[in-house]
PyMOL Python script that loads the backbone (N, CA, C, O; Angstrom):
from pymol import cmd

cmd.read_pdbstr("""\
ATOM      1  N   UNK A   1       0.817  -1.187   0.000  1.00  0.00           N
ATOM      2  CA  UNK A   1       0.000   0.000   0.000  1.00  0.00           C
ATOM      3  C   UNK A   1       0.867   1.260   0.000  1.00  0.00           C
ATOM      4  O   UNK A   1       0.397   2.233  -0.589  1.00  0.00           O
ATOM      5  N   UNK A   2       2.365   1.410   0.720  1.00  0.00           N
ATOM      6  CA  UNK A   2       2.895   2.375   1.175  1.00  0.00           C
ATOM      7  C   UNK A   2       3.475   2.763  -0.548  1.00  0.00           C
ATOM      8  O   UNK A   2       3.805   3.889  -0.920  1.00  0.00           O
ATOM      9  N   UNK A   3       3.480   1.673  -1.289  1.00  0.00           N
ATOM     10  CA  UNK A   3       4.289   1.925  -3.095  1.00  0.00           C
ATOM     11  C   UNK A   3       3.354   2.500  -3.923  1.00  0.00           C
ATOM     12  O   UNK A   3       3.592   3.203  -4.905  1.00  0.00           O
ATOM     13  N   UNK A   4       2.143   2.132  -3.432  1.00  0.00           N
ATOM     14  CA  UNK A   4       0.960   2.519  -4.421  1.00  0.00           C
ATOM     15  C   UNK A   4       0.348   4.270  -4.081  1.00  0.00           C
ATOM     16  O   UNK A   4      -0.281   5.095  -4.743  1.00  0.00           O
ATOM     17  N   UNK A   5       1.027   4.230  -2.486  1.00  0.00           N
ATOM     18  CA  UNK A   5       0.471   5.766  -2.354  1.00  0.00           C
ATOM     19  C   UNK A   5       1.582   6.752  -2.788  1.00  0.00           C
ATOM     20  O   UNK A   5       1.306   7.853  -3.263  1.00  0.00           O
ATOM     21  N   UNK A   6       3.170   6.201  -2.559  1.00  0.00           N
ATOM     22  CA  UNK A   6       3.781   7.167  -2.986  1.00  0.00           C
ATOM     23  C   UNK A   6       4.334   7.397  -4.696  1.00  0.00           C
ATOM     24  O   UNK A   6       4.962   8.331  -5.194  1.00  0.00           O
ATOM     25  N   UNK A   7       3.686   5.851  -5.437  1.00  0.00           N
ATOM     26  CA  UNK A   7       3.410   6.537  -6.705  1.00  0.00           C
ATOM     27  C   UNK A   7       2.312   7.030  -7.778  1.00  0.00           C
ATOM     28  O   UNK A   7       2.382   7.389  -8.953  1.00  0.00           O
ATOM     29  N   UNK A   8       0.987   6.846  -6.595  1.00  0.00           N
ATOM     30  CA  UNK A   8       0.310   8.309  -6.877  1.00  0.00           C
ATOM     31  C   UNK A   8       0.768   9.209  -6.357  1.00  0.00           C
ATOM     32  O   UNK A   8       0.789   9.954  -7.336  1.00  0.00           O
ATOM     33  N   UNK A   9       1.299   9.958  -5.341  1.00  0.00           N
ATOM     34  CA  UNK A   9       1.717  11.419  -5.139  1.00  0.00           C
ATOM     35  C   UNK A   9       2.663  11.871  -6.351  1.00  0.00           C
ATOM     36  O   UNK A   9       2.666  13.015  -6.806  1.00  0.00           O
ATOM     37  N   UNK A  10       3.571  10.682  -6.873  1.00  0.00           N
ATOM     38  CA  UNK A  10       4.520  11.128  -7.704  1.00  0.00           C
ATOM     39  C   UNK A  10       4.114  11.266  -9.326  1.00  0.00           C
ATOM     40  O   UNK A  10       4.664  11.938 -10.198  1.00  0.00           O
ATOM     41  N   UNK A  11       2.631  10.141  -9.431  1.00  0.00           N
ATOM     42  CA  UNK A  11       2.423  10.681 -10.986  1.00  0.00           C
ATOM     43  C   UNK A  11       1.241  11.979 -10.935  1.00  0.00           C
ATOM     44  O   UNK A  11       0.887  12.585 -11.947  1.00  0.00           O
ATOM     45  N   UNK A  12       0.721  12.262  -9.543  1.00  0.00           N
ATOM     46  CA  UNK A  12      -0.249  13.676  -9.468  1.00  0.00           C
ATOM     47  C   UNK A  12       0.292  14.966  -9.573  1.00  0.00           C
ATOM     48  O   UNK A  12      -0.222  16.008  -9.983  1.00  0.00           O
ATOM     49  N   UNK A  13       1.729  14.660  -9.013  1.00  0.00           N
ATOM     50  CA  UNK A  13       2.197  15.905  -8.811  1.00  0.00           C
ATOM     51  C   UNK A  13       3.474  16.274  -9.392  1.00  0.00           C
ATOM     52  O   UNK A  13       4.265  17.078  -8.898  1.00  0.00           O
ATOM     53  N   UNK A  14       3.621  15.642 -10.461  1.00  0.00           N
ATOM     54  CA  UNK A  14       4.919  16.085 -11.513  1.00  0.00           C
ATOM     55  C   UNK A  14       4.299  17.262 -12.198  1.00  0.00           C
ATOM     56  O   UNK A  14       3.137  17.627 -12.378  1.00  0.00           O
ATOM     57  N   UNK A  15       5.686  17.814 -12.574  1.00  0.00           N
ATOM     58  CA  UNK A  15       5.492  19.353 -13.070  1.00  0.00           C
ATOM     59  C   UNK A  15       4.970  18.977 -14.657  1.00  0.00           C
ATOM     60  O   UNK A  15       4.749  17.768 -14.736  1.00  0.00           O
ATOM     61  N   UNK A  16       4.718  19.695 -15.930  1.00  0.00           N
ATOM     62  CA  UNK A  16       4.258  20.043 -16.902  1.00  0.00           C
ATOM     63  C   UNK A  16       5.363  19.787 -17.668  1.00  0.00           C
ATOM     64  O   UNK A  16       5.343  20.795 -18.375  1.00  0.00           O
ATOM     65  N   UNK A  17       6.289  19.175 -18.023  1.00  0.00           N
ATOM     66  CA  UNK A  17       7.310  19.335 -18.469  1.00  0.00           C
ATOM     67  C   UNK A  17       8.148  20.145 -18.500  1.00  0.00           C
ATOM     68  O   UNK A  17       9.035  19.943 -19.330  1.00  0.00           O
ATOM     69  N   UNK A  18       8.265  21.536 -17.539  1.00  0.00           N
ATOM     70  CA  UNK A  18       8.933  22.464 -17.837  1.00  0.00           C
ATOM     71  C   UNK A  18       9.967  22.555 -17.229  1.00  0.00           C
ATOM     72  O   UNK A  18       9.845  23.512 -16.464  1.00  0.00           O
ATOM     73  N   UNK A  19      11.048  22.048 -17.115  1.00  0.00           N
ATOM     74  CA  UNK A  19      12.771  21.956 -16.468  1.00  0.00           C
ATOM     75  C   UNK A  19      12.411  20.644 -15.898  1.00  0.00           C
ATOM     76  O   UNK A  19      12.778  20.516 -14.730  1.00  0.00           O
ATOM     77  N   UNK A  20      11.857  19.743 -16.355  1.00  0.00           N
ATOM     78  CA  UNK A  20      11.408  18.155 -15.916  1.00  0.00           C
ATOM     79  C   UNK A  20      12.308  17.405 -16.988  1.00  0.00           C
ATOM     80  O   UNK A  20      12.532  17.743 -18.150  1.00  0.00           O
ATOM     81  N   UNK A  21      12.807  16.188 -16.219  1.00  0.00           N
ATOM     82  CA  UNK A  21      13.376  15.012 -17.081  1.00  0.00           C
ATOM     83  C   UNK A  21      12.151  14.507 -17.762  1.00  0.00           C
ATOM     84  O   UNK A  21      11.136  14.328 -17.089  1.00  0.00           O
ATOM     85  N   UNK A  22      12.163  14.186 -19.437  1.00  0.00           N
ATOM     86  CA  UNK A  22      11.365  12.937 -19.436  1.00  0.00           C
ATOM     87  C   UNK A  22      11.374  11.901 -19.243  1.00  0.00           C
ATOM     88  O   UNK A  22      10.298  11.304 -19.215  1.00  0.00           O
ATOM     89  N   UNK A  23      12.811  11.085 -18.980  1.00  0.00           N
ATOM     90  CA  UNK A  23      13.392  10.039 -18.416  1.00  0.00           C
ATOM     91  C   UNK A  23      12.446   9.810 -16.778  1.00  0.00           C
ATOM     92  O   UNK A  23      11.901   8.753 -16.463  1.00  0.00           O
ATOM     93  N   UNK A  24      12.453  11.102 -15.914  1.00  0.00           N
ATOM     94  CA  UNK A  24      11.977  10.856 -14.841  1.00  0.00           C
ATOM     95  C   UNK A  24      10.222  10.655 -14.985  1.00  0.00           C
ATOM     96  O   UNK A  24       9.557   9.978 -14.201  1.00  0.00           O
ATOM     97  N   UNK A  25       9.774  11.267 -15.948  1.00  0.00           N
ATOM     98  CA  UNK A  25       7.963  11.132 -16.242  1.00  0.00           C
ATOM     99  C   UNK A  25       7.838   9.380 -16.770  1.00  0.00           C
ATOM    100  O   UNK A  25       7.157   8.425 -16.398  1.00  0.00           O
ATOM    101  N   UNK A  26       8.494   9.515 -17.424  1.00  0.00           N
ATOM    102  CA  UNK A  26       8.788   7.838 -18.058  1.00  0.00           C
ATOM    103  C   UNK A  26       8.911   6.630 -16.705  1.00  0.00           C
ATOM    104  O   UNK A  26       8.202   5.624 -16.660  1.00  0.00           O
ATOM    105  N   UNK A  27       9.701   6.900 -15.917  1.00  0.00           N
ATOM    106  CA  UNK A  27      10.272   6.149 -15.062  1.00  0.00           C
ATOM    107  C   UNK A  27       8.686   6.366 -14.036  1.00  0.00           C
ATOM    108  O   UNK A  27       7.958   5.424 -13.725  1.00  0.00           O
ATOM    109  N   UNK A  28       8.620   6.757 -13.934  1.00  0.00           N
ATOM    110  CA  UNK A  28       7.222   7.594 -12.821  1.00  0.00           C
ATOM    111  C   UNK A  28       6.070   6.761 -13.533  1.00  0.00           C
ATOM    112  O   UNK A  28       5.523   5.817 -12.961  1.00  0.00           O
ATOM    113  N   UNK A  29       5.833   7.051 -14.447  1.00  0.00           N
ATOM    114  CA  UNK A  29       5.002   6.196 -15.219  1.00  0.00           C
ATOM    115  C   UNK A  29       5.026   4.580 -14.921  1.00  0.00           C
ATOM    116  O   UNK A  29       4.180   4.139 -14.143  1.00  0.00           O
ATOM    117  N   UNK A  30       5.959   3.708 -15.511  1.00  0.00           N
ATOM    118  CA  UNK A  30       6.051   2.527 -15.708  1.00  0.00           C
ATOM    119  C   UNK A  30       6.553   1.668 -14.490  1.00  0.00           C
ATOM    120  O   UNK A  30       6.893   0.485 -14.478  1.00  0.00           O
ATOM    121  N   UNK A  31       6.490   2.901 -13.118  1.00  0.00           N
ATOM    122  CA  UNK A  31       6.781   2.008 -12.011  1.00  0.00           C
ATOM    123  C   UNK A  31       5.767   0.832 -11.211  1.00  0.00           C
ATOM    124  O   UNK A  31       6.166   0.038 -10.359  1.00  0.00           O
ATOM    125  N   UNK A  32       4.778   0.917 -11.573  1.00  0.00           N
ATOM    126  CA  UNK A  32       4.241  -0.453 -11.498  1.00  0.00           C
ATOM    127  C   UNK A  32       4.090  -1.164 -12.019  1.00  0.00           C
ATOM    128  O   UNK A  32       3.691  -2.126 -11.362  1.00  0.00           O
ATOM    129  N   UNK A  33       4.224  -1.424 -13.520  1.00  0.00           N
ATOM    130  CA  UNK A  33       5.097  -2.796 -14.021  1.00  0.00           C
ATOM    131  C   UNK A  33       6.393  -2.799 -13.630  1.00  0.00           C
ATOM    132  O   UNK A  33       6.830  -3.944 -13.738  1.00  0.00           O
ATOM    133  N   UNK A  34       7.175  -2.072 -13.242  1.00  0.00           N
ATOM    134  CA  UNK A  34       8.758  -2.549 -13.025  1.00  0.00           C
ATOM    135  C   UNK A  34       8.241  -3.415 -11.722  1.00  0.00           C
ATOM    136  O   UNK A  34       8.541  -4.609 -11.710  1.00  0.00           O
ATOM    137  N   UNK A  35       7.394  -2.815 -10.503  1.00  0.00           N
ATOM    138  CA  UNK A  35       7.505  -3.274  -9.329  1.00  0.00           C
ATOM    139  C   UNK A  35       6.840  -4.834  -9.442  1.00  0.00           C
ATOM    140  O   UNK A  35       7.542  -5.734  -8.983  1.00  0.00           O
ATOM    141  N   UNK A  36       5.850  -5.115  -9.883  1.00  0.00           N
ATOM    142  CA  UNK A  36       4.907  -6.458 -10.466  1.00  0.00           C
ATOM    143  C   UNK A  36       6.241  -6.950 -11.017  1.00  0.00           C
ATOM    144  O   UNK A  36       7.050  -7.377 -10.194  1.00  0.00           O
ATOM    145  N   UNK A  37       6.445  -6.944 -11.816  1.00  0.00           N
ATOM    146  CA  UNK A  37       8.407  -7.536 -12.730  1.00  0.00           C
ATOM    147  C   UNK A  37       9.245  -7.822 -11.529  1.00  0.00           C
ATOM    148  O   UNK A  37       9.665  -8.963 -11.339  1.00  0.00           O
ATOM    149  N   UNK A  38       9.488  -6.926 -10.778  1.00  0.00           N
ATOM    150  CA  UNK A  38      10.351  -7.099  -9.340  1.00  0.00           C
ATOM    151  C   UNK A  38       9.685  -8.624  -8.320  1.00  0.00           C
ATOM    152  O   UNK A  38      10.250  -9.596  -7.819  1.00  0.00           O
ATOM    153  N   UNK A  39       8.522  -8.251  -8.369  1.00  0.00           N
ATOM    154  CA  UNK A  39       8.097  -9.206  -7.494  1.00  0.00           C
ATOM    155  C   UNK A  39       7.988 -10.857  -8.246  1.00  0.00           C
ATOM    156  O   UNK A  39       8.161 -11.875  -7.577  1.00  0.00           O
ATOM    157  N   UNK A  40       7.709 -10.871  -9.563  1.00  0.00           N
ATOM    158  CA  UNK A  40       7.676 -12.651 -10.373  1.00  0.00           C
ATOM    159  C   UNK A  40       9.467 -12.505 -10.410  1.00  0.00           C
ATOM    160  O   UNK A  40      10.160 -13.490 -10.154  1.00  0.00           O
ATOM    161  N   UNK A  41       9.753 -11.876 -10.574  1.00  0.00           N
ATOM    162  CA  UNK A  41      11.692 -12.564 -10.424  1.00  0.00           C
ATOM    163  C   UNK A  41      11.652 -13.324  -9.057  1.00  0.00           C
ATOM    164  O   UNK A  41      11.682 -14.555  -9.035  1.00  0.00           O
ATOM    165  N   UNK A  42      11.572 -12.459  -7.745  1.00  0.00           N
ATOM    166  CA  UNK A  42      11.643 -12.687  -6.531  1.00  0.00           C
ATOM    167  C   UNK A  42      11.047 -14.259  -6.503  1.00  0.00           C
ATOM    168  O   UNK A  42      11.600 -15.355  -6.420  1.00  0.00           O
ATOM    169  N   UNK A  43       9.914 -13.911  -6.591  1.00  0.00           N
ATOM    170  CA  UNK A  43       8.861 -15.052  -6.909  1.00  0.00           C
ATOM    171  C   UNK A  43       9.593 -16.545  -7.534  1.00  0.00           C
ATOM    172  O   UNK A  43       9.644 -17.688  -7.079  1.00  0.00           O
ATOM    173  N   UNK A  44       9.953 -16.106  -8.405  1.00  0.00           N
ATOM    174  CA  UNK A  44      10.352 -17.306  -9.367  1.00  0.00           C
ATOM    175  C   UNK A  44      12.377 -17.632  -8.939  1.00  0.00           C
ATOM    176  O   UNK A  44      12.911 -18.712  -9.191  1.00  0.00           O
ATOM    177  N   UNK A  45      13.055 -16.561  -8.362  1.00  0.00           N
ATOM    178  CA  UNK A  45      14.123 -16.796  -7.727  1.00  0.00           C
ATOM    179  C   UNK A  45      14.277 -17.040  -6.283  1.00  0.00           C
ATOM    180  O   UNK A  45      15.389 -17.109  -5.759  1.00  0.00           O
ATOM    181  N   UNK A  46      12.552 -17.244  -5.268  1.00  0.00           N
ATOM    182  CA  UNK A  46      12.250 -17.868  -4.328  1.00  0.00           C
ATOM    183  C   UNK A  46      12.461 -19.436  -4.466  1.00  0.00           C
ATOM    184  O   UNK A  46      13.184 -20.226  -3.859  1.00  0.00           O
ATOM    185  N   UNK A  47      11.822 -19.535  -5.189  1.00  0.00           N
ATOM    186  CA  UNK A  47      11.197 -21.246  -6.253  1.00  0.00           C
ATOM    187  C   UNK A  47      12.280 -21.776  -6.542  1.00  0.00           C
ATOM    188  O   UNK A  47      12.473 -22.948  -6.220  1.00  0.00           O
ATOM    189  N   UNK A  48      12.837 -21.353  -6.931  1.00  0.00           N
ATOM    190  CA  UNK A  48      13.942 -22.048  -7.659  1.00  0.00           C
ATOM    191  C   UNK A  48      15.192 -22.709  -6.325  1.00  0.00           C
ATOM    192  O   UNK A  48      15.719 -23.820  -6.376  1.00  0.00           O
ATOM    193  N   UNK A  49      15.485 -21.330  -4.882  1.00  0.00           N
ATOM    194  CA  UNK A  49      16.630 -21.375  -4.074  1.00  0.00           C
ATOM    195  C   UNK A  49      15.903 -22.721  -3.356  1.00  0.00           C
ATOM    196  O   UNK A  49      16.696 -23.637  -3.138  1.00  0.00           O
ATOM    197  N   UNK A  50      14.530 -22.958  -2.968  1.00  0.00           N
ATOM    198  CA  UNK A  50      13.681 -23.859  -2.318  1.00  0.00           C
ATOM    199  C   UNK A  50      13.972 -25.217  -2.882  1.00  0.00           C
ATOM    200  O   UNK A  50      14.348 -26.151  -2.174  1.00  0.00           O
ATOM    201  N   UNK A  51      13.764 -25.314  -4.343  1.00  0.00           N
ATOM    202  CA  UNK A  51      14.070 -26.507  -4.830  1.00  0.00           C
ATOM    203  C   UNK A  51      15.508 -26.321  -4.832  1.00  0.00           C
ATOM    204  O   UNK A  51      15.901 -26.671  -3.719  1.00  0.00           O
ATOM    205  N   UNK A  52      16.389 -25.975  -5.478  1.00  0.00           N
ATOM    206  CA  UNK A  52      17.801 -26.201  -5.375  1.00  0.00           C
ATOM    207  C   UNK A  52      18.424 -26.750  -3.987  1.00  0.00           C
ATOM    208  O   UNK A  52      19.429 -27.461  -3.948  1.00  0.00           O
ATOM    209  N   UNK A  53      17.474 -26.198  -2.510  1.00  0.00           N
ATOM    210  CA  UNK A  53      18.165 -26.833  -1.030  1.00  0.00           C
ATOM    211  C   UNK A  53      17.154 -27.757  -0.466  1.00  0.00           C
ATOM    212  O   UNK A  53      16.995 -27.952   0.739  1.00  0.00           O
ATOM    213  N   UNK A  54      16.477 -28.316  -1.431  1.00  0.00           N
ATOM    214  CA  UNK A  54      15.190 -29.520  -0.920  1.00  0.00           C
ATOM    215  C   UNK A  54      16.202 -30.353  -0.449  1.00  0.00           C
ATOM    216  O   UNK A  54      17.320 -30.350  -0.964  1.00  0.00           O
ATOM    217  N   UNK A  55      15.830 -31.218   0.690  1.00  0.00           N
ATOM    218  CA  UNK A  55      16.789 -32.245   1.179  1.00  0.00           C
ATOM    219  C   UNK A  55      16.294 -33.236   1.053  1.00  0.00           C
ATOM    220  O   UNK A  55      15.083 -33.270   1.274  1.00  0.00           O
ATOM    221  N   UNK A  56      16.827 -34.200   0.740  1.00  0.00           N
ATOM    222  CA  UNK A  56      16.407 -35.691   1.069  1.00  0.00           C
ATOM    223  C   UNK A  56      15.853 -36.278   1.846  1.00  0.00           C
ATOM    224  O   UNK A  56      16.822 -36.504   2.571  1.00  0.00           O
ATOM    225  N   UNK A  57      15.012 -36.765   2.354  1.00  0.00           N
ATOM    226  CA  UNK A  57      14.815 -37.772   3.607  1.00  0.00           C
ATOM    227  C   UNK A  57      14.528 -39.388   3.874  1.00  0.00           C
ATOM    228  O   UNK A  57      13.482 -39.901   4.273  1.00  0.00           O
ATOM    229  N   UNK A  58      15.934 -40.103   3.488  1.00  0.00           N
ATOM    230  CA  UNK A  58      15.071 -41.164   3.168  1.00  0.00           C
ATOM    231  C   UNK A  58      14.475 -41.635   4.239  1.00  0.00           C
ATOM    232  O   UNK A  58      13.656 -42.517   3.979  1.00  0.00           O
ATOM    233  N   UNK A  59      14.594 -41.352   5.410  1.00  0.00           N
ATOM    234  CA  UNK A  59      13.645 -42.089   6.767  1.00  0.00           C
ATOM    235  C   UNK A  59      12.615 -41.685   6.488  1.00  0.00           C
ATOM    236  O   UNK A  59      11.692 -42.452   6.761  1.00  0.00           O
ATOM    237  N   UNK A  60      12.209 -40.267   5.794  1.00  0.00           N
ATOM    238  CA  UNK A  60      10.529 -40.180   5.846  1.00  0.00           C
ATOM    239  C   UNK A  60       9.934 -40.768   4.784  1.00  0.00           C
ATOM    240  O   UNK A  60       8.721 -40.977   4.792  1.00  0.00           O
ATOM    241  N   UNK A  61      11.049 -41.248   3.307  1.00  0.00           N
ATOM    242  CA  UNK A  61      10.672 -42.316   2.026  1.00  0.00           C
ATOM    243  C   UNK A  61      10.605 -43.286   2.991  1.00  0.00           C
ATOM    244  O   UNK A  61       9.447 -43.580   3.290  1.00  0.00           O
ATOM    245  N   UNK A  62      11.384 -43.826   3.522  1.00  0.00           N
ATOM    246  CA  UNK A  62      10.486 -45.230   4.413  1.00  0.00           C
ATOM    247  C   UNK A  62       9.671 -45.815   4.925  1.00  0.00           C
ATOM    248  O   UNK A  62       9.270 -46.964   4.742  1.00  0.00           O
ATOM    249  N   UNK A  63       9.377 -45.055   5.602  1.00  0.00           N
ATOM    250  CA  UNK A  63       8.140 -44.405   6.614  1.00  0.00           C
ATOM    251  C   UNK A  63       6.909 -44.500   5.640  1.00  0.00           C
ATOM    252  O   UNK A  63       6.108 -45.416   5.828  1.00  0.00           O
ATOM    253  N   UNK A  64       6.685 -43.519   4.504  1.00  0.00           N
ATOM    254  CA  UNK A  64       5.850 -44.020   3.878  1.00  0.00           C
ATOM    255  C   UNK A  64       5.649 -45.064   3.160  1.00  0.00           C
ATOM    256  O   UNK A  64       4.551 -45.620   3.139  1.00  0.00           O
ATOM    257  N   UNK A  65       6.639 -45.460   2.499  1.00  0.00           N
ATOM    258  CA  UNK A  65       6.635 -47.210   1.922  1.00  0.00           C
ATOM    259  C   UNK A  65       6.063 -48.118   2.564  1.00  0.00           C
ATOM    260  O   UNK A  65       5.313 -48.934   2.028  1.00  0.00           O
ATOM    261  N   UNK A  66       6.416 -48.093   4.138  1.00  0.00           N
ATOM    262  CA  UNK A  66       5.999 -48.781   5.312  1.00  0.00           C
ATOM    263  C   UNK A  66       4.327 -48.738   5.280  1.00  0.00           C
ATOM    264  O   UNK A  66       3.530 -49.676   5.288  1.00  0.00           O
ATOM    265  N   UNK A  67       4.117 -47.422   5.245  1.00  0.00           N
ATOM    266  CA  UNK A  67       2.549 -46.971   5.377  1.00  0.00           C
ATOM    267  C   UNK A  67       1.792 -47.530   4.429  1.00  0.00           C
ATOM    268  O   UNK A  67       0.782 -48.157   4.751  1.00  0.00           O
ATOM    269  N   UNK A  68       2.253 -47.352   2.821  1.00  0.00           N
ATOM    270  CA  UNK A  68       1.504 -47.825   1.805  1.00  0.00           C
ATOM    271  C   UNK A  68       1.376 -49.398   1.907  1.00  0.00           C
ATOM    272  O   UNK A  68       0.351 -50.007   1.600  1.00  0.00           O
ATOM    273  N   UNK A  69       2.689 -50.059   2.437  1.00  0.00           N
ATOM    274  CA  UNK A  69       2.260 -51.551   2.087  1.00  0.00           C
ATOM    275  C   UNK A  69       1.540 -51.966   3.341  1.00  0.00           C
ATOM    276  O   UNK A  69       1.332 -53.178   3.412  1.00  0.00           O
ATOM    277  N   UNK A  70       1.038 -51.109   4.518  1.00  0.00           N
ATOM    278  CA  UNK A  70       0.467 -52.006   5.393  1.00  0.00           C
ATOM    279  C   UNK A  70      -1.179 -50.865   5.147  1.00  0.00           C
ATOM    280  O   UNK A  70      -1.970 -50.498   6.016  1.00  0.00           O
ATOM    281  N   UNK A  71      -1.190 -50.689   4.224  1.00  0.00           N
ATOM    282  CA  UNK A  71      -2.587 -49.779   3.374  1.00  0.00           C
ATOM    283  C   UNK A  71      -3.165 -50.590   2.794  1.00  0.00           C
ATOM    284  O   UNK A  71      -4.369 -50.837   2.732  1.00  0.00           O
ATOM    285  N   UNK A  72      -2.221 -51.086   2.293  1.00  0.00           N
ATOM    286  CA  UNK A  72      -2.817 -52.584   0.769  1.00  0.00           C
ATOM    287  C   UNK A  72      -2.846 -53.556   1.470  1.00  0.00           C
ATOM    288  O   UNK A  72      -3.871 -54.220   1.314  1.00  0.00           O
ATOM    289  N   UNK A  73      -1.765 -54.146   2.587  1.00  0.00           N
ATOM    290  CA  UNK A  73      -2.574 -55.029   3.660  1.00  0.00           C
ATOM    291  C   UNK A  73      -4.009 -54.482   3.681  1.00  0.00           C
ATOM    292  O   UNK A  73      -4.797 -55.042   2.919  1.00  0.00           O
ATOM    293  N   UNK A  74      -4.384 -53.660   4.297  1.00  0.00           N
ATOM    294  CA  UNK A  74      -5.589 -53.487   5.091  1.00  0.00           C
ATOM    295  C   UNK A  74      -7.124 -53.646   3.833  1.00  0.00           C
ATOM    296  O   UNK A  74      -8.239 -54.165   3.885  1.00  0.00           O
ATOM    297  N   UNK A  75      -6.455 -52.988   2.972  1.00  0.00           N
ATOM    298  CA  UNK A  75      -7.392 -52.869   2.117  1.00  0.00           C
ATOM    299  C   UNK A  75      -7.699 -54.366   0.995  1.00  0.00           C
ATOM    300  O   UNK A  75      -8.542 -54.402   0.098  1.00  0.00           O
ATOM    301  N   UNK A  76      -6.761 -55.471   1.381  1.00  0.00           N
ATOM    302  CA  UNK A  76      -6.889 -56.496   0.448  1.00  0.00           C
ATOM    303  C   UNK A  76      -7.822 -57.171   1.659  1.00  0.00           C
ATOM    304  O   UNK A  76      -8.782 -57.891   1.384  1.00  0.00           O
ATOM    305  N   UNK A  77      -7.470 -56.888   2.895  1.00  0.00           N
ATOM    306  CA  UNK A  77      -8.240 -57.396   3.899  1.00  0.00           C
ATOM    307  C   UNK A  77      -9.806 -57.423   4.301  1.00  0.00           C
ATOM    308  O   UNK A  77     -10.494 -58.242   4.911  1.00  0.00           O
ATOM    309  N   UNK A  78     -10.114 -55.978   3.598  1.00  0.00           N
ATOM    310  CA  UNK A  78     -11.694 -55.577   3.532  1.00  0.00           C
ATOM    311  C   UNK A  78     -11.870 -55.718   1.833  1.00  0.00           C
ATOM    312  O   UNK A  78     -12.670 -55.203   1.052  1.00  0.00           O
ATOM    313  N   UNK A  79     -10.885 -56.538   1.671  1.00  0.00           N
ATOM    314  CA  UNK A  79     -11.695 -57.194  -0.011  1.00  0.00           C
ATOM    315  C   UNK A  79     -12.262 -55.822  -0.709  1.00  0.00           C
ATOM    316  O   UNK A  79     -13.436 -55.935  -1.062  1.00  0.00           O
ATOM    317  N   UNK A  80     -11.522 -54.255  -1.041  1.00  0.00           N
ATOM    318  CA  UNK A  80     -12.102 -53.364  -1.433  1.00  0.00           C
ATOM    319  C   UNK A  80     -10.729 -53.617  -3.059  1.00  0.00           C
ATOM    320  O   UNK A  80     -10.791 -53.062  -4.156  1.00  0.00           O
ATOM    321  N   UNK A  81      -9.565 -54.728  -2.509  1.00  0.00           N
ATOM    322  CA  UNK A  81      -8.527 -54.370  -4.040  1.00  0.00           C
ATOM    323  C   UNK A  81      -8.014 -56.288  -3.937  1.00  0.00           C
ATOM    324  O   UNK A  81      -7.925 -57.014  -2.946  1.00  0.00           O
ATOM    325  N   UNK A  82      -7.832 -56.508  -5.037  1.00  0.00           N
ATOM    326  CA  UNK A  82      -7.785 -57.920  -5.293  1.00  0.00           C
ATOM    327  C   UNK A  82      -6.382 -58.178  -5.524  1.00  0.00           C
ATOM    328  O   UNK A  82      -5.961 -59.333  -5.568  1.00  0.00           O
ATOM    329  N   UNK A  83      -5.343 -56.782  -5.734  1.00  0.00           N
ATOM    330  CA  UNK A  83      -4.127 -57.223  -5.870  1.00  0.00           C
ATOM    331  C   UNK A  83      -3.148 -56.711  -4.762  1.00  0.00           C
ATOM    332  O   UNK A  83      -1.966 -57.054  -4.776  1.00  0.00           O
TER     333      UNK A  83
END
""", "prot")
cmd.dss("prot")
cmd.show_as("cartoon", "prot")
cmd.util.cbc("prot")
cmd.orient("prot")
C-alpha cells in the first residue's frame, strides 16, 4: 500500500514538463510494471533457491513405503482391491 500511495503522489504531482526530465515522467510512469516484474523474479528466484536446497529424507521415504504396504494389507483385507 505504502508503493501505491507514494506513486500516486509522484504521478499527481509532476510538473508540466517544464525543467522536468522525461526520463523521470517515463520512469514515474512505468513504475508499477517494473515493481509487479520485481516481485515474479523474486517469486520465481524464491522457487527455484527452495528446490535447489530440498533435502532428502530417506527415513521419511520409508516411513511411507511402510505406510503404503500395510494400506494394501488393510485394504486387500476388507476385499475393497484384489491385488
Amino acid at each position: 500500500m505504502g508503493f501505491i500511495a507514494v506513486w500516486n503522489i509522484a504521478a499527481t504531482s509532476k510538473p508540466d514538463h517544464v525543467g522536468s526530465l522525461p526520463l523521470a515522467d517515463v520512469l514515474i510512469d512505468w513504475a508499477p510494471v517494473w515493481a509487479v516484474a520485481a516481485l515474479g523474479v523474486y517469486a520465481v528466484v524464491s522457487v527455484m533457491y527452495g528446490v535447489a536446497n530440498f533435502r532428502d529424507c530417506p527415513e521419511a521415504a520409508k516411513e511411507i513405503e511402510q505406510q503404503v504396504i500395510e494400506a494394501r494389507k488393510e485394504l486387500k483385507r476388507r476385499g475393497i482391491i484384489s491385488t
